[in-house]
DOBA-511310 format. One record per atom (N, C-alpha, C, O): residue number from 1; residue in three letters; atom name; x, y, z. Coordinates in steps of 0.001 Angstrom, whole numbers. Layout:
N
[NUM; ALA; CA; [X; Y; Z]];
...
//
This chain:
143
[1; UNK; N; [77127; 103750; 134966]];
[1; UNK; CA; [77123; 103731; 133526]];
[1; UNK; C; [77244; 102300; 133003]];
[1; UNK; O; [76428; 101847; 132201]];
[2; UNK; N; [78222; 101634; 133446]];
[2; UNK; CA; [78293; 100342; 133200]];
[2; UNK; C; [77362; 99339; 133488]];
[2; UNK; O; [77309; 98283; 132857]];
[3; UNK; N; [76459; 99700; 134629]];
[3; UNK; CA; [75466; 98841; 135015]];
[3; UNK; C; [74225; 99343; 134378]];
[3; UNK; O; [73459; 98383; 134300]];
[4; UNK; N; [73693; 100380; 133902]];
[4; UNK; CA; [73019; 100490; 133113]];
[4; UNK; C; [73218; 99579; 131498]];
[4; UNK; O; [72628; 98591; 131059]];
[5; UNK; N; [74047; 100228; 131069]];
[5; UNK; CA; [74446; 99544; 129714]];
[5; UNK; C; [74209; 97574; 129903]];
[5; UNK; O; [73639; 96903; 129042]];
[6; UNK; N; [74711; 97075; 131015]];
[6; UNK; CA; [74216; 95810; 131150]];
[6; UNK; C; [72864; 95174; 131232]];
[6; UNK; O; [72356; 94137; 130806]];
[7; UNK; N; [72275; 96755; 132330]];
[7; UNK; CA; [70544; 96209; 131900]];
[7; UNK; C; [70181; 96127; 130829]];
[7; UNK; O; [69684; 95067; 130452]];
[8; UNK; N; [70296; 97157; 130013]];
[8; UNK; CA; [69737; 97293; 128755]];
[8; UNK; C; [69993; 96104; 128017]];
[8; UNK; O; [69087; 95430; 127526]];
[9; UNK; N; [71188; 95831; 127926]];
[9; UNK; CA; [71217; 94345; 127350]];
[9; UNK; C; [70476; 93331; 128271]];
[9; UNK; O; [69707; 92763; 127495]];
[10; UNK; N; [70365; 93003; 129036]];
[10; UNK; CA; [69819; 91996; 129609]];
[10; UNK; C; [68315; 92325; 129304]];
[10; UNK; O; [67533; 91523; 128794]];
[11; UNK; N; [68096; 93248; 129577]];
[11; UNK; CA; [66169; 93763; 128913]];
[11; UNK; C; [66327; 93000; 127899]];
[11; UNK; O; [65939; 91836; 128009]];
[12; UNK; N; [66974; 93473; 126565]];
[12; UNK; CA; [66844; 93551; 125199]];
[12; UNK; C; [67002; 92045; 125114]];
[12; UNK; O; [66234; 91451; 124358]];
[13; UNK; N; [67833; 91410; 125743]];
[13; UNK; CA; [67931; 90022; 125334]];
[13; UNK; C; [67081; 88563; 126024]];
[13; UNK; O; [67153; 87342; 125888]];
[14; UNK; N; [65956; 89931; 127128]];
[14; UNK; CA; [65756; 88734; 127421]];
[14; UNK; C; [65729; 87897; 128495]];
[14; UNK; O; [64903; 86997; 128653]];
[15; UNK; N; [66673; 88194; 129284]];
[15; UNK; CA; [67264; 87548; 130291]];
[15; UNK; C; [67093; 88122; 131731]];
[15; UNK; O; [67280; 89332; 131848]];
[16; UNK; N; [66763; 87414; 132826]];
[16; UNK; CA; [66342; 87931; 133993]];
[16; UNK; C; [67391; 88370; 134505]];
[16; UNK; O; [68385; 88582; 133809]];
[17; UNK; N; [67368; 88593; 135833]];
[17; UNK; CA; [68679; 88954; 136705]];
[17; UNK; C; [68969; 87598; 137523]];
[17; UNK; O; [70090; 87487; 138019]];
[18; UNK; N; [68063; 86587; 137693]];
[18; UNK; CA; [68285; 85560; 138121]];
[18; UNK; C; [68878; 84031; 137536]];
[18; UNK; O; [69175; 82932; 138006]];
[19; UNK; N; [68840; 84793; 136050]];
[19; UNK; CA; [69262; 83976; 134824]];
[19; UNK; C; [71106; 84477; 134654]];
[19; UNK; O; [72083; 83756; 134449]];
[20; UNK; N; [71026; 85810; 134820]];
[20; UNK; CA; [72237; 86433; 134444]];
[20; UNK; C; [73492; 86115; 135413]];
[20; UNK; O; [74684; 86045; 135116]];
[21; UNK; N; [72678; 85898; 137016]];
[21; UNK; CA; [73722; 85672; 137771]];
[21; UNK; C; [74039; 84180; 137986]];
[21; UNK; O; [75004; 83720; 138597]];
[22; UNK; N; [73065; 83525; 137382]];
[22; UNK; CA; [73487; 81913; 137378]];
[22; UNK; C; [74954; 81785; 136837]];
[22; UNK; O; [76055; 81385; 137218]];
[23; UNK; N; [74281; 82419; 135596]];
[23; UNK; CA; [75495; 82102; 134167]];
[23; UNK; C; [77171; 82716; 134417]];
[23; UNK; O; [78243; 82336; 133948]];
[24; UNK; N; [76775; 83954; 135486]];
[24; UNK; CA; [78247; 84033; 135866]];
[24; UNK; C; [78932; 83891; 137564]];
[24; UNK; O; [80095; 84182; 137844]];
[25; UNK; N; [77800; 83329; 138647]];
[25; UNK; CA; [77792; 82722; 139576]];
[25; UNK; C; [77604; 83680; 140784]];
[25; UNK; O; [78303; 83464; 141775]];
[26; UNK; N; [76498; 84990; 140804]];
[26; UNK; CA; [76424; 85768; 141374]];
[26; UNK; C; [75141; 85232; 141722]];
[26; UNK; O; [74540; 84273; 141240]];
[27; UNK; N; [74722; 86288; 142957]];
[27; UNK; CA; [73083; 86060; 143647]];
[27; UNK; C; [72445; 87448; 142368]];
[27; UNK; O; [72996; 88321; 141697]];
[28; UNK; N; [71232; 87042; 142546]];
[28; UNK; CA; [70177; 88278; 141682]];
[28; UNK; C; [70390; 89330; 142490]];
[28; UNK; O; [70050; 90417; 142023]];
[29; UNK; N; [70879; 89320; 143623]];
[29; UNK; CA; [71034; 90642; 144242]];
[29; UNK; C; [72091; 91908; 143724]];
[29; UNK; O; [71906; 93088; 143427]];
[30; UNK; N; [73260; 91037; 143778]];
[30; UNK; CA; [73960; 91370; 143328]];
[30; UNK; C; [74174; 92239; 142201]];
[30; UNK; O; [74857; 93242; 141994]];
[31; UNK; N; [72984; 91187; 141221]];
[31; UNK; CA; [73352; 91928; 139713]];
[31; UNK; C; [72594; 92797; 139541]];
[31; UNK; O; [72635; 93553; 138570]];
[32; UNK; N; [71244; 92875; 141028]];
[32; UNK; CA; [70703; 94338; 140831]];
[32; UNK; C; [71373; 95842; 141136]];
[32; UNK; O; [71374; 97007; 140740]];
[33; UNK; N; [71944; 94938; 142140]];
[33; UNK; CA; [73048; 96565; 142643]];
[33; UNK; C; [73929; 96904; 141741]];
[33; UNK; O; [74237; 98095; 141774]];
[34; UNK; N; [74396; 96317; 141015]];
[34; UNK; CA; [75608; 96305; 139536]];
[34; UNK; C; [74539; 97223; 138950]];
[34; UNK; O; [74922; 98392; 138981]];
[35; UNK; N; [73348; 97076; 138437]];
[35; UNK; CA; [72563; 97632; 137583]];
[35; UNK; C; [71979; 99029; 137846]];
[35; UNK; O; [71810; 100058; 137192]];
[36; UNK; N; [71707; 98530; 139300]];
[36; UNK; CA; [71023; 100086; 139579]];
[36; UNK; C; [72208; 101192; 139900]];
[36; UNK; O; [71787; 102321; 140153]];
[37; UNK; N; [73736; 100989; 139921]];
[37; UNK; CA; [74495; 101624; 140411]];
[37; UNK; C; [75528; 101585; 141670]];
[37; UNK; O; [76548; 102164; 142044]];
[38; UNK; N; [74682; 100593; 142080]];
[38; UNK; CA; [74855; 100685; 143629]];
[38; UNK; C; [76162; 99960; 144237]];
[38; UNK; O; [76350; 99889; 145452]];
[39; UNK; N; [77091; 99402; 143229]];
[39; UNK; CA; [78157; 98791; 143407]];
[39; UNK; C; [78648; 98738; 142236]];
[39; UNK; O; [78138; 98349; 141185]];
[40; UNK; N; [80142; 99337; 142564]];
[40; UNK; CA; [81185; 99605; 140930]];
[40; UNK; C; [81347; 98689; 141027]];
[40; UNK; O; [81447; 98144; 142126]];
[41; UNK; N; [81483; 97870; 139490]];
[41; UNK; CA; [82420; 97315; 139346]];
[41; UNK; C; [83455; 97134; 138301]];
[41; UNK; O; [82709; 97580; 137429]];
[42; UNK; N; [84745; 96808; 137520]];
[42; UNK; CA; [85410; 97042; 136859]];
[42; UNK; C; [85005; 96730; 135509]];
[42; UNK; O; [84169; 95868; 135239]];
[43; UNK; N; [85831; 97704; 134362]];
[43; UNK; CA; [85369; 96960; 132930]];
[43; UNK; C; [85349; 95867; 133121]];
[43; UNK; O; [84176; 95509; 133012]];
[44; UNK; N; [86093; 94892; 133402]];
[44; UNK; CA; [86886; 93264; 133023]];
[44; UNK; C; [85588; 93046; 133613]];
[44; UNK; O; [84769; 92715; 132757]];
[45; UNK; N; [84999; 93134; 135078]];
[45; UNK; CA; [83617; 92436; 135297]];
[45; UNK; C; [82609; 92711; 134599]];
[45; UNK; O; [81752; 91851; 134397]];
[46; UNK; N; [82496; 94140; 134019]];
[46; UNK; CA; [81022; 94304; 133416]];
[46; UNK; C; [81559; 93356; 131661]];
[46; UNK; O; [80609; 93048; 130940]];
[47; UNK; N; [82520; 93113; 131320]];
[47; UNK; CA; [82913; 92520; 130408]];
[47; UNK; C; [82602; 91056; 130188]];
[47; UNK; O; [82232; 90508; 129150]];
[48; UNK; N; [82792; 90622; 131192]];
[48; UNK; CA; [82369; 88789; 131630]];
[48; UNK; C; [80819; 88974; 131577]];
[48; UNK; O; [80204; 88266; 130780]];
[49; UNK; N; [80000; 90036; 132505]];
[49; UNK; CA; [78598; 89775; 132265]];
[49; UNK; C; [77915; 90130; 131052]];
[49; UNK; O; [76700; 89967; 130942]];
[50; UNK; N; [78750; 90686; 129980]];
[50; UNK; CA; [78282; 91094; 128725]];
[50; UNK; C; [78458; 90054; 128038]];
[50; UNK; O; [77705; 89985; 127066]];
[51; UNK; N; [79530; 88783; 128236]];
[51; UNK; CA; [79962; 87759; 127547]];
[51; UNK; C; [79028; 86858; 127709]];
[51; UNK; O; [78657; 86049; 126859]];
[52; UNK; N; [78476; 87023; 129214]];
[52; UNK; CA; [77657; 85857; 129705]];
[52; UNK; C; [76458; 86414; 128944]];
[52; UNK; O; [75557; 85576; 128937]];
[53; UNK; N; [76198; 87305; 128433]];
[53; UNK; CA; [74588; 87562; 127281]];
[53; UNK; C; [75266; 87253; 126120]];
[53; UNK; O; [74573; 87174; 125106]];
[54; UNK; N; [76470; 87057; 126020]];
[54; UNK; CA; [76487; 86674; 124362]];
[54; UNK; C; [77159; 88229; 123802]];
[54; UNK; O; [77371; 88294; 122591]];
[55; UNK; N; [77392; 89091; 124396]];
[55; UNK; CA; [77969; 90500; 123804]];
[55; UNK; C; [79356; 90997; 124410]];
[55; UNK; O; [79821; 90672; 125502]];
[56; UNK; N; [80063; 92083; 123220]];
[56; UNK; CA; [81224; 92388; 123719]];
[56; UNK; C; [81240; 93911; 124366]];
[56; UNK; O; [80309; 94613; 123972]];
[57; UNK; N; [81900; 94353; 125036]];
[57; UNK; CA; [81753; 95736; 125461]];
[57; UNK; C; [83527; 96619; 124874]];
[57; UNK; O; [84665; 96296; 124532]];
[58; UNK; N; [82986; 97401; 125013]];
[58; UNK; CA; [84060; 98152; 124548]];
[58; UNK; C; [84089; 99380; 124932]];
[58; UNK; O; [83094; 99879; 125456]];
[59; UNK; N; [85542; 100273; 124686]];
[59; UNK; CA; [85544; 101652; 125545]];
[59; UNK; C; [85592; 102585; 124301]];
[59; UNK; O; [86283; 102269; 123333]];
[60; UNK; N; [84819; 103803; 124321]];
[60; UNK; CA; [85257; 104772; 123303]];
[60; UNK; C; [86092; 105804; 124056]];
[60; UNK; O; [85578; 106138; 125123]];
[61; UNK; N; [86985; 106256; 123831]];
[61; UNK; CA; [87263; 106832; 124235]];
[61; UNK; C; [86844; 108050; 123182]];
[61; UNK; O; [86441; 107784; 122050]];
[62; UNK; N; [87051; 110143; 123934]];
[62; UNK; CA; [86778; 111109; 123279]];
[62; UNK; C; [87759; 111304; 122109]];
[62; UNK; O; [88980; 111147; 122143]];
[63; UNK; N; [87107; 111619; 121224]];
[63; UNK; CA; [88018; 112026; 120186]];
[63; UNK; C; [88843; 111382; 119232]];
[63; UNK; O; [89374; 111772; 118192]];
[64; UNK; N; [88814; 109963; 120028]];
[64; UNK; CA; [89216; 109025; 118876]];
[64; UNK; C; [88732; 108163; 118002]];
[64; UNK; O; [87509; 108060; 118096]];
[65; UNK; N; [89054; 107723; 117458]];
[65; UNK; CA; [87917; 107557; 115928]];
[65; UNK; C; [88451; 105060; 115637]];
[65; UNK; O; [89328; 104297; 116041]];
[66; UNK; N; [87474; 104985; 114941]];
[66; UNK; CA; [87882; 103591; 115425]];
[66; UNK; C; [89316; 103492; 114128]];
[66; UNK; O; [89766; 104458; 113512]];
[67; UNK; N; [89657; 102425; 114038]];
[67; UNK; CA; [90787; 102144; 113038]];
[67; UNK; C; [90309; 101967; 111685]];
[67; UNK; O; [89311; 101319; 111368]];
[68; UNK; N; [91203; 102679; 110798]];
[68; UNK; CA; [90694; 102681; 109323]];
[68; UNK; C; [91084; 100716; 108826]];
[68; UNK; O; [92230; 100307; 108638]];
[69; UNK; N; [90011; 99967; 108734]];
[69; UNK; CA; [90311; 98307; 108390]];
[69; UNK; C; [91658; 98233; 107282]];
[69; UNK; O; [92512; 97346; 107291]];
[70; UNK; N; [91591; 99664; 106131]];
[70; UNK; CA; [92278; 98965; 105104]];
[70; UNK; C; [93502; 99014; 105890]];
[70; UNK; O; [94203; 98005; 105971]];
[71; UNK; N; [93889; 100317; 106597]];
[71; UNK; CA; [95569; 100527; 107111]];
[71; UNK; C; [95714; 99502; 108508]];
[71; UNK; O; [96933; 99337; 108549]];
[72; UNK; N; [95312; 98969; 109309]];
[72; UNK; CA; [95001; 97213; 109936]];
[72; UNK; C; [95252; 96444; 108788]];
[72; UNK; O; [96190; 95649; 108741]];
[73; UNK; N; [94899; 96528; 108370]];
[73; UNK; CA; [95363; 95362; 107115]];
[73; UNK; C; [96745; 95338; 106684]];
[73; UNK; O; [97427; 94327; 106855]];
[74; UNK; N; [97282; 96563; 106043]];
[74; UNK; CA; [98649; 97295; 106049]];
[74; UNK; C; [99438; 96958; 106892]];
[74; UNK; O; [100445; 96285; 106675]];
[75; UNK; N; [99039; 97429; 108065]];
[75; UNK; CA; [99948; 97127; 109220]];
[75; UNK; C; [100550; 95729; 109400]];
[75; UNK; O; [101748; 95489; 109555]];
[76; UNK; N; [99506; 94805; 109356]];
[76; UNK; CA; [99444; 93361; 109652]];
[76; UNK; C; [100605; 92533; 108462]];
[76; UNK; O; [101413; 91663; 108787]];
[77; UNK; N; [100351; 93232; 106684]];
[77; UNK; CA; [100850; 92635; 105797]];
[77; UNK; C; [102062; 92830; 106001]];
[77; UNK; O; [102828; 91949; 105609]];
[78; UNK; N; [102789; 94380; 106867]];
[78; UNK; CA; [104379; 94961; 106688]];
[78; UNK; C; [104719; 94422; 107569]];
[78; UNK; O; [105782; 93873; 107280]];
[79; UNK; N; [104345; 94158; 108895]];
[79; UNK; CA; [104767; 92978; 110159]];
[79; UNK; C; [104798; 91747; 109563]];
[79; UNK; O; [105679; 91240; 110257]];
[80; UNK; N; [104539; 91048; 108925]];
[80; UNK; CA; [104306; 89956; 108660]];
[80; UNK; C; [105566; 89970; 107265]];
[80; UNK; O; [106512; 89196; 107405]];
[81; UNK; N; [105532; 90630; 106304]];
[81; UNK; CA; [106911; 90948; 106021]];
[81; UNK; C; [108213; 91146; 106271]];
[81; UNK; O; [109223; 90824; 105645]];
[82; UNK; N; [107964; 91989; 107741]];
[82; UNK; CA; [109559; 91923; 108110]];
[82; UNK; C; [109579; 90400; 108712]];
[82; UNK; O; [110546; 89689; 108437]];
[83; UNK; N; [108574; 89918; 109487]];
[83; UNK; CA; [108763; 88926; 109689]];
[83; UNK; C; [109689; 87705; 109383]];
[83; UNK; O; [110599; 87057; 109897]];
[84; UNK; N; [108888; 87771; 108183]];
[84; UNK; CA; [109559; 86740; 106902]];
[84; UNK; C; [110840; 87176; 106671]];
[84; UNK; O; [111715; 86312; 106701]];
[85; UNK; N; [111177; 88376; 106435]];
[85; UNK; CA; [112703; 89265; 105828]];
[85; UNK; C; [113390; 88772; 107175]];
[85; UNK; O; [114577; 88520; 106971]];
[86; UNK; N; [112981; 88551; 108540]];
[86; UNK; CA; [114044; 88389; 109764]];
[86; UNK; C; [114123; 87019; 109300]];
[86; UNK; O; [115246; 86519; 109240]];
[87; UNK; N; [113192; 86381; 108988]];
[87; UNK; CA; [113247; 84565; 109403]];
[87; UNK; C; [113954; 84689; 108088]];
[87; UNK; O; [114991; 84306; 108629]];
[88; UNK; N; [114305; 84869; 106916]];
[88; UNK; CA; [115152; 84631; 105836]];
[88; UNK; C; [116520; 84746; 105967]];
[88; UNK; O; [117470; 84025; 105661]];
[89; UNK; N; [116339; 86352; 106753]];
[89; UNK; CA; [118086; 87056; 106531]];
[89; UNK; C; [119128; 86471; 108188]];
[89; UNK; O; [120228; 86886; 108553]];
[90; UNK; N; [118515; 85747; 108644]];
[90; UNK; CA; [118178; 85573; 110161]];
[90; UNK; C; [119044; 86199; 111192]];
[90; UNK; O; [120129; 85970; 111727]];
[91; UNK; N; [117974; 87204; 111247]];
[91; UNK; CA; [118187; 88302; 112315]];
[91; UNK; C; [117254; 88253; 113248]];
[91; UNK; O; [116527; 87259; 113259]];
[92; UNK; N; [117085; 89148; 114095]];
[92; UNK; CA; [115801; 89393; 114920]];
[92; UNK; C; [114979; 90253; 114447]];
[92; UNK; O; [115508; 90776; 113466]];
[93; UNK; N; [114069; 90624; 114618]];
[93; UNK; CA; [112566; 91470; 114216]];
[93; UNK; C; [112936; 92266; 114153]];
[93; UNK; O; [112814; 92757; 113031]];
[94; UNK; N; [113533; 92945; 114969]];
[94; UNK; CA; [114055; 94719; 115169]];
[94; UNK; C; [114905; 94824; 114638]];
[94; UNK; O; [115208; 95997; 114422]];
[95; UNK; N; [115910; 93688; 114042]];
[95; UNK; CA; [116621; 94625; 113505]];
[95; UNK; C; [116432; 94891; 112080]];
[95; UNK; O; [116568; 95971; 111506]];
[96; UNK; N; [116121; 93836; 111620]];
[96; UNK; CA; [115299; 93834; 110112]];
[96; UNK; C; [114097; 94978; 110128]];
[96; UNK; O; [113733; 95793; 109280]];
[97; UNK; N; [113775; 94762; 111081]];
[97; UNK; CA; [112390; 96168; 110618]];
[97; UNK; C; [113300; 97727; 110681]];
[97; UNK; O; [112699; 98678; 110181]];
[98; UNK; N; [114584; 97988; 111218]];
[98; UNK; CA; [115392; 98767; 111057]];
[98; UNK; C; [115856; 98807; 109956]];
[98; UNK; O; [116198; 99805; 109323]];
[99; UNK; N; [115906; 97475; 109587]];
[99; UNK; CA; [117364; 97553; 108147]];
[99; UNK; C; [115714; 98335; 107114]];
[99; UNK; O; [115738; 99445; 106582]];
[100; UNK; N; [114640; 97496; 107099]];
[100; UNK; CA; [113647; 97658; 106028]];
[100; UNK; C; [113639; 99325; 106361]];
[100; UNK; O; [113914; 100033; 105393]];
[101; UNK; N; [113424; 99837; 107315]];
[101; UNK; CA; [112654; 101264; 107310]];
[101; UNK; C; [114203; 101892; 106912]];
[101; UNK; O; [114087; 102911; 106231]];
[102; UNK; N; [115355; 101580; 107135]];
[102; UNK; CA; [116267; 102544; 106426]];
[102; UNK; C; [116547; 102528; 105393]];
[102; UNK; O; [117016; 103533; 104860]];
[103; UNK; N; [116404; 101644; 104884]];
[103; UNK; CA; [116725; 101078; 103176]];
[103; UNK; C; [115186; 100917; 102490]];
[103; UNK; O; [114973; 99855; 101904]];
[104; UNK; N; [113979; 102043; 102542]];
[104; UNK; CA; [112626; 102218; 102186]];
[104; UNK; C; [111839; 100812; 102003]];
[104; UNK; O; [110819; 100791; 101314]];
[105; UNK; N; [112315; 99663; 102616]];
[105; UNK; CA; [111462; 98259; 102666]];
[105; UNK; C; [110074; 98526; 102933]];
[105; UNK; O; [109073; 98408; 102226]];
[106; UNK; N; [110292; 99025; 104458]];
[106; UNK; CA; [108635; 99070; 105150]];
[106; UNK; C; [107856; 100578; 104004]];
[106; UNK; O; [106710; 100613; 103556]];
[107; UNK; N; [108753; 101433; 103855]];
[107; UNK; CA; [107862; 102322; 102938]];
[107; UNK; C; [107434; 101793; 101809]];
[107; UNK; O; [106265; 102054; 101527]];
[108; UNK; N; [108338; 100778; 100690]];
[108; UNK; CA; [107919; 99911; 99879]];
[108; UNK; C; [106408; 99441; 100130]];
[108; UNK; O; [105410; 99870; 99551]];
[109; UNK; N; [106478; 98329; 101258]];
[109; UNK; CA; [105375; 97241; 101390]];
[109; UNK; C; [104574; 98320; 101365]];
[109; UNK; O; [103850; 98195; 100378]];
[110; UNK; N; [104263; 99577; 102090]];
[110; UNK; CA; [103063; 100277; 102506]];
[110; UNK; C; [102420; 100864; 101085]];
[110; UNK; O; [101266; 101001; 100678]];
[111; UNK; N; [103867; 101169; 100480]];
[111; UNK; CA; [103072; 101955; 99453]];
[111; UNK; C; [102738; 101047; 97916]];
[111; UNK; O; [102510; 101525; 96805]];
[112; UNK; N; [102808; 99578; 98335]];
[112; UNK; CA; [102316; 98705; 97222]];
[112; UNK; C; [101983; 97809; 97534]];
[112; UNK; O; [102100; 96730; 96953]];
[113; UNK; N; [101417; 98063; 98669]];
[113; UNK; CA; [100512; 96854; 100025]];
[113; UNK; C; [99720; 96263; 98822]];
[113; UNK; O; [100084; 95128; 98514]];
[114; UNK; N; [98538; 96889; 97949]];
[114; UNK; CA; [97491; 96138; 97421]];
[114; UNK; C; [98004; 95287; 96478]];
[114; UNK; O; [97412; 94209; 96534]];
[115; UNK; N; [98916; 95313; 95573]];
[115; UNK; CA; [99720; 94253; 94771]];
[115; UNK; C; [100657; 93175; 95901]];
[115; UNK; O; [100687; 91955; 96058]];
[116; UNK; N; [101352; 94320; 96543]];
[116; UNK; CA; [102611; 93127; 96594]];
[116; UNK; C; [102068; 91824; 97536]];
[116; UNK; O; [102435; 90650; 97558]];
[117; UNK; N; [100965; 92597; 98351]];
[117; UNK; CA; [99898; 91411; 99285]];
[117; UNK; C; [99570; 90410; 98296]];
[117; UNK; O; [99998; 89335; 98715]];
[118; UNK; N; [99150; 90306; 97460]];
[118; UNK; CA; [98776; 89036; 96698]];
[118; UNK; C; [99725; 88476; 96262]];
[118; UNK; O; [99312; 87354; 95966]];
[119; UNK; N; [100764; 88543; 96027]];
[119; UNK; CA; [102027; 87876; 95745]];
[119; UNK; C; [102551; 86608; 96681]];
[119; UNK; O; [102208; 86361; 97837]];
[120; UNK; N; [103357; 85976; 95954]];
[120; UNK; CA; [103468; 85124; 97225]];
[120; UNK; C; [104632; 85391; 98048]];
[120; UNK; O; [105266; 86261; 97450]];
[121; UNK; N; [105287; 85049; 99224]];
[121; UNK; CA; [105829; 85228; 99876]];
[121; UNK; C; [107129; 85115; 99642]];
[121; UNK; O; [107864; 85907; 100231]];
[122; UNK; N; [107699; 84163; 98779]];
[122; UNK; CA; [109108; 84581; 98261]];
[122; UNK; C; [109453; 85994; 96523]];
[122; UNK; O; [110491; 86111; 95872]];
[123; UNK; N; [108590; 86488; 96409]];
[123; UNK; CA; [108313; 87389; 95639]];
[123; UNK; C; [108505; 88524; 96331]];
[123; UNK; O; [109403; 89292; 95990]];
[124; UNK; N; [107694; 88793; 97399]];
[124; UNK; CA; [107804; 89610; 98124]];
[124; UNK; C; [108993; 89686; 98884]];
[124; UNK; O; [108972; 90751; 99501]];
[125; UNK; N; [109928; 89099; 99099]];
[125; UNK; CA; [111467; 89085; 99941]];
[125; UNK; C; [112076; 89221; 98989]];
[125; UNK; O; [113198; 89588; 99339]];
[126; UNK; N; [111998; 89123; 97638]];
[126; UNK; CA; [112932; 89577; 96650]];
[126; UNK; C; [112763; 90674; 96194]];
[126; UNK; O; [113735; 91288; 95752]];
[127; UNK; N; [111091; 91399; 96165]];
[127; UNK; CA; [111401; 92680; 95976]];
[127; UNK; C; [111773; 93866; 97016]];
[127; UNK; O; [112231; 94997; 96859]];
[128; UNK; N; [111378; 93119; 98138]];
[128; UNK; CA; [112224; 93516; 99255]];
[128; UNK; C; [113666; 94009; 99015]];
[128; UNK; O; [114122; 95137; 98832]];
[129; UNK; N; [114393; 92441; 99092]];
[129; UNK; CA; [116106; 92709; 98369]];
[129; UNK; C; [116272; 93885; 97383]];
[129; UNK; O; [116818; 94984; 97475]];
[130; UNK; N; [115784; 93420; 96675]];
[130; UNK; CA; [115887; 94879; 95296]];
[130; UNK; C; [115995; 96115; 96374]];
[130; UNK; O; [116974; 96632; 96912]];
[131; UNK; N; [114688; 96356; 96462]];
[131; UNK; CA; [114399; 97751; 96842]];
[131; UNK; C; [115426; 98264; 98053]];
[131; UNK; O; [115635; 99477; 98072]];
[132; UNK; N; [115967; 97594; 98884]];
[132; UNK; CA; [116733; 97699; 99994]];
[132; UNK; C; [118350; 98190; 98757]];
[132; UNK; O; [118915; 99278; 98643]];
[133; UNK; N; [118592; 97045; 98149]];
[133; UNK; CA; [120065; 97192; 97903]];
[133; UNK; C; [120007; 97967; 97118]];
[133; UNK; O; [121109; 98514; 97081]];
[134; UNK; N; [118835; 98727; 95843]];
[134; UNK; CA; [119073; 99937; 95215]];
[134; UNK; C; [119495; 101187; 96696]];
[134; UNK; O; [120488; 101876; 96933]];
[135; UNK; N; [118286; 101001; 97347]];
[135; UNK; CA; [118527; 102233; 98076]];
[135; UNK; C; [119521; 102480; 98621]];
[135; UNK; O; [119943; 103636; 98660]];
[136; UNK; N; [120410; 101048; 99414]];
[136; UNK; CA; [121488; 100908; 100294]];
[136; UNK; C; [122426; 101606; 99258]];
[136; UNK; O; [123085; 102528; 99741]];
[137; UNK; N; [122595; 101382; 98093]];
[137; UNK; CA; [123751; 101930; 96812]];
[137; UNK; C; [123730; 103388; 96578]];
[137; UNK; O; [124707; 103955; 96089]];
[138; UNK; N; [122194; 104280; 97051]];
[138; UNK; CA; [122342; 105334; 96715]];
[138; UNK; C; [122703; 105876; 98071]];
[138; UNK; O; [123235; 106986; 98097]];
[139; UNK; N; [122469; 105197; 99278]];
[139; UNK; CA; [122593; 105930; 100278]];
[139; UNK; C; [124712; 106009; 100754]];
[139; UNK; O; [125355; 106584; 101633]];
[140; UNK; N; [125088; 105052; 99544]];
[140; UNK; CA; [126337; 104913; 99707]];
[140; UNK; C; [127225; 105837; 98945]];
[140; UNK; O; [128354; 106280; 99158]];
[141; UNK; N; [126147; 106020; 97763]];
[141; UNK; CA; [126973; 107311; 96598]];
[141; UNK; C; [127007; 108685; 97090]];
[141; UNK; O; [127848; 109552; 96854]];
[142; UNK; N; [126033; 108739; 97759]];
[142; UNK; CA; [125403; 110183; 98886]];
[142; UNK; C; [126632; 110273; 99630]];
[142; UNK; O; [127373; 111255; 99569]];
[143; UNK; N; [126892; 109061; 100466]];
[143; UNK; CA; [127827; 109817; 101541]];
[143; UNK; C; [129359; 109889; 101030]];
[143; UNK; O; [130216; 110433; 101726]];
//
C-alpha cells in the first residue's frame, strides 16, 4: 500500500526511480521493490521518500474525522493562557490549569475564545482573576 501510493507520486511528479533513490541514497532497485511490494517498509521510510518528492504522507485512520481548525485554535489560545496565568501567578502548568478548570478559567477562555483572543495578554489574566475569584467566592458560600 505504501509503495504504491509512492509510485503514484513519483509518476505524477515526474521523477524516475533512479532519480528518487539518488535523493534519498538507495539503488533503483530497491525503490522498485518498495513499489512493487516486494519489501515493507515503515511509515517513517515511506515518509522520507515522500519528502524526498517534495510531499507529506499521512495516516487516516477509520472513523476518525480530521480536527475541527477553529477548536485547534481554542485549544492552542487556553494553553497558551494558562501558560501566561502559571508564568504570572508562578506556579507550574498543572497546577494553574487545575486552579483555571476549578474556578471556570479554562471554561471562560473556551467560551469567549473569539473576543478574549484579540485582547492583549494582560487583559486576558485579569479577566482570568475576576472570573476565578467570583467563582472561588461562590464555591466558598456553597460549602
Amino acid at each position: 500500500m505504501l509503495g504504491s501510493a509512492i509510485q503514484r507520486v513519483r509518476k505524477a511528479k515526474r521523477i524516475t526511480q533512479e532519480e528518487l533513490g539518488r535523493r534519498v541514497g538507495l539503488p533503483k532497485s530497491s525503490i522498485s521493490k518498495i513499489e512493487k511490494g516486494l519489501t515493507h517498509i515503515s511509515f517513517e521510510d515511506a515518509s522520507l521518500l515522500m519528502d524526498a518528492m517534495g510531499e507529506k504522507i499521512s495516516i487516516q485512520v477509520m472513523g476518525m474525522k480530521e480536527p475541527d481548525e477553529k477548536k485547534v485554535e481554542c485549544v492552542r489560545f487556553v494553553t497558551i493562557g494558562v501558560a501566561w496565568y502559571a508564568h504570572r501567578k508562578k506556579m507550574a502548568f498543572a497546577d494553574a490549569y487545575k486552579y483555571l478548570l476549578i474556578y471556570k478559567g479554562i471554561q471562560f477562555m473556551e467560551d469567549n475564545y473569539a473576543y478574549e483572543q484579540t485582547l492583549p495578554r494582560e487583559t486576558l489574566l485579569s479577566d482570568l482573576d475576576k472570573v476565578c475569584n467570583m467563582n472561588r467566592e461562590k464555591f466558598r458560600k456553597a460549602v
